[in-house]
C-alpha positions, 0 to 999 in steps of 0.5 A: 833253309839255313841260309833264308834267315840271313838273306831276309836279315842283309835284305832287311838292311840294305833296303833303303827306308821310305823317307819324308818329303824333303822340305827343300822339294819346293825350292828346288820346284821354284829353282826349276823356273826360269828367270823370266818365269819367276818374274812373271809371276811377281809382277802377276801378283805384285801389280794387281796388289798394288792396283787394289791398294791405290784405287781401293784401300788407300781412297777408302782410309783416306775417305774414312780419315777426312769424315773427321774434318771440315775440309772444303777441298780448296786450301791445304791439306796443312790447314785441315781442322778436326772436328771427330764425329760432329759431321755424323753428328749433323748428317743423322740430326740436321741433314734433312735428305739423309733419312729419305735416302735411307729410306729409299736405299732399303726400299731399293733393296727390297724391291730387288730382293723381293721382286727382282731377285726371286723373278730372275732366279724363276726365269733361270729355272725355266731358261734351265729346261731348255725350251726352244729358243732359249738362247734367244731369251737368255740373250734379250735378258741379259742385255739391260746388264751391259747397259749402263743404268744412266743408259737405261734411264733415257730408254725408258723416258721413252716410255714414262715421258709424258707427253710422249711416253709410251705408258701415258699413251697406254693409260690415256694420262699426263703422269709425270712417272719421273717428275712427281715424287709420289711414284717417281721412285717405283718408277726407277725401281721397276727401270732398275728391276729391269737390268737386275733380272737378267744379272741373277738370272744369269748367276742362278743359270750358271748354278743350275747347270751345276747341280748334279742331274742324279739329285733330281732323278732320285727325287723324281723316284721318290715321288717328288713334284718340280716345285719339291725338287727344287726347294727341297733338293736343288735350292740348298745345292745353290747355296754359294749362288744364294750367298752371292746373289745376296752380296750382290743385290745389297750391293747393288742397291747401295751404289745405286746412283746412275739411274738417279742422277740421270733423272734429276741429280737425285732430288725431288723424292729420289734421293739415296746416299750415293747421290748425297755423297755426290752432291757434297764432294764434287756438287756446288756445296764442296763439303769434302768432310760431310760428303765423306761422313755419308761415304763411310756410313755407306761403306760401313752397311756394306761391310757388315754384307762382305763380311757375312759373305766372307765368313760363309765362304772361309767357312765352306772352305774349311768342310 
């Protein structure tokens, strides 16, 4: 018994102490990697990167930068006179389209988060129980989303022509749907409306399928009805999927500009801030300045929503 001590004692010192993680560890991990792997990995993130800055970032400084000029686009960059804000300056008081185009932006945005938005995400809800043939109806919904929206407009002057159009023909009149400036720009929205349905029924699809089944069975124990369940247990589950539904849509409605400028180069009642943009840099006017003036005003209003979104998701992470 005498000796018990001691062997605890020379077991007590030759047992080795639990060390920390050597910071070395992930050298030694990236030493491990051959160097075709190392150089694979560079390229992955080095590539993209530099795609993003030269198609993204440097065009919108440099868009940001020629808002302060009366650049025509024509003589040299040598020769570019600054002017600082007079081109906001003229676009918010003697630019006669700007503020219908902002009108119809924010009308754009409305109909889309008001009507488009809450019937893609109740046509996802129905899609999600799993109904016969619901692939099929997935499948038909989706579609206008691959569609381009300049398609999307010869497809439905298929149906507002008018004298051929399909509406007319229905209705038994001669309405001009994209000629006259007093319905022209419903008429758009309800051919934008469209395409918009099937993208956030798609998105709410794939959160609905996400959410734990077990939530719903609780709430159906409790005595909850479907429409409870939903706005009470499973819509605050979706809330990364409302955040970019959201992002989405307002975005959606600011780049809005194919389906105009099929139409009539966005004039005549549809007017909207990409189509004046458009106008002022490649149209006959070549005002490159002006043109970017209103392209910063656009990129301004969309930077408020990414930015929101951004802090919600950063956010989320950090829990």
């Amino acid at each position: 018994m005498s000796d018990l001590p001691l062997i605890q004692a020379d077991h007590a010192v030759t047992s080795p102490a639990p060390t920390a993680p050597s910071r070395g560890g992930r050298g030694r991990r990236l030493r491990l990697l051959s160097r075709t792997d190392r150089v694979v990995i560079t390229l992955m993130v080095v590539v993209p990167l530099l795609l993003v800055v030269a198609l993204v970032w440097l065009p919108a400084l440099a868009t940001v930068a020629l808002s302060g000029t009366d650049w025509d686009g024509i003589g040299p960059l040598g020769d570019i006179d600054w002017v600082g804000a007079r081109n906001y300056s003229d676009v918010i008081n003697i630019y006669p389209p700007f503020v219908p185009a902002m009108q119809n932006n924010l009308l754009w945005l409305a109909a889309l988060f008001v009507v488009a938005t809450p019937f893609g995400m109740f046509l996802a809800v129905l899609l999600d129980k799993e109904i016969r043939g619901s692939r099929f109806y997935q499948t038909a919904l989706y579609l206008p989303v691959v569609l381009s929206l300049a398609l999307i407009g010869f497809v439905w002057q298929l149906i507002y022509s008018r004298d051929q159009g399909l509406l007319n023909a229905v209705l038994g009149s001669q309405t001009d749907w994209y000629g006259d400036p007093n319905v022209n720009i419903w008429a758009v929205l309800v051919a934008a409306g469209w395409r918009h349905v099937g993208y956030i029924m798609l998105l709410y699809l794939a959160g609905l399928k996400g959410v734990d089944p077990s939530l719903r069975e609780a709430a159906s124990v409790d005595g909850a009805s479907e429409t409870s369940t939903f706005f009470r247990v499973v819509f605050p589950v979706l809330r990364p999927i409302n955040i970019i539904v959201l992002v989405v849509t307002v975005i959606e409605s600011l780049r809005a500009f194919d389906l105009v400028w099929v139409i009539n180069k966005g004039r005549n009642g549809l007017e909207l801030i990409s189509a004046l943009v458009t106008q002022n840099v490649v149209g006959e006017a070549s005002r490159i300045g002006f043109g970017s003036a209103l392209a910063t005003i656009m990129l301004a209003v969309s930077l408020v929503f990414i930015t929101i979104y951004l802090a919600v998701v950063m956010r989320e992470n950090r829990r």
